[in-house]
C-alpha positions as CSV (number, residue, x, y, z in Angstrom):
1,X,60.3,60.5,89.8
2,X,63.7,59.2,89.0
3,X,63.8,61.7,86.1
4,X,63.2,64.2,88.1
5,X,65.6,63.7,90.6
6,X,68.4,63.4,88.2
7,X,67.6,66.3,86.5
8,X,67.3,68.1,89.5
9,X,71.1,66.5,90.5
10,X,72.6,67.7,86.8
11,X,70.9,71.6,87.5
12,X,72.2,71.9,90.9
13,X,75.6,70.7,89.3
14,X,75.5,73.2,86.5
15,X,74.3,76.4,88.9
16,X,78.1,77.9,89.4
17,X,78.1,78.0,85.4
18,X,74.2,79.4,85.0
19,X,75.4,81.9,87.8
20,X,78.3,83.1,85.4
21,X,76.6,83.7,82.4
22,X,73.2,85.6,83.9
23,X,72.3,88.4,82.0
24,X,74.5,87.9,78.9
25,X,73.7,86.4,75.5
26,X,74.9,82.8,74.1
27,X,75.4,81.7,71.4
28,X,75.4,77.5,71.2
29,X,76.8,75.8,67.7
30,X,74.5,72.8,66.7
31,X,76.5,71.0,63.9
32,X,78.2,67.5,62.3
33,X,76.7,64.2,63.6
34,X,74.0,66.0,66.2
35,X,72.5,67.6,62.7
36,X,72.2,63.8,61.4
37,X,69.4,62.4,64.0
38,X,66.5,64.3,64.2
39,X,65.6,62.7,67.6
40,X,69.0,64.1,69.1
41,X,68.3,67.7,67.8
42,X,64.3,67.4,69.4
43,X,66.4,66.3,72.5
44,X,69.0,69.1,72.6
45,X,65.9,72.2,72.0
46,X,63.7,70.2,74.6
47,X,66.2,70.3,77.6
């Protein structure tokens, strides 16, 4: 439940931003160390 509630804190954080960018396209870079651990990249296309 714990997980839940902090994702639930980080979304209601991050809403002014997801308001700004609904209904256009982007465009995320994925590159240098993050491309090194498989783990981080599973972690970054999960959330």
């Amino acid at each position: 439940m714990d997980e839940a509630v902090r994702k639930a804190d980080v979304l209601l954080e991050a809403l002014n931003w997801i308001r700004q960018f609904r209904g256009r396209h982007v465009v995320i870079k994925l590159g240098g160390s993050a491309m090194e651990e498989t783990a981080a990249i599973r972690a970054f296309l999960t959330d």
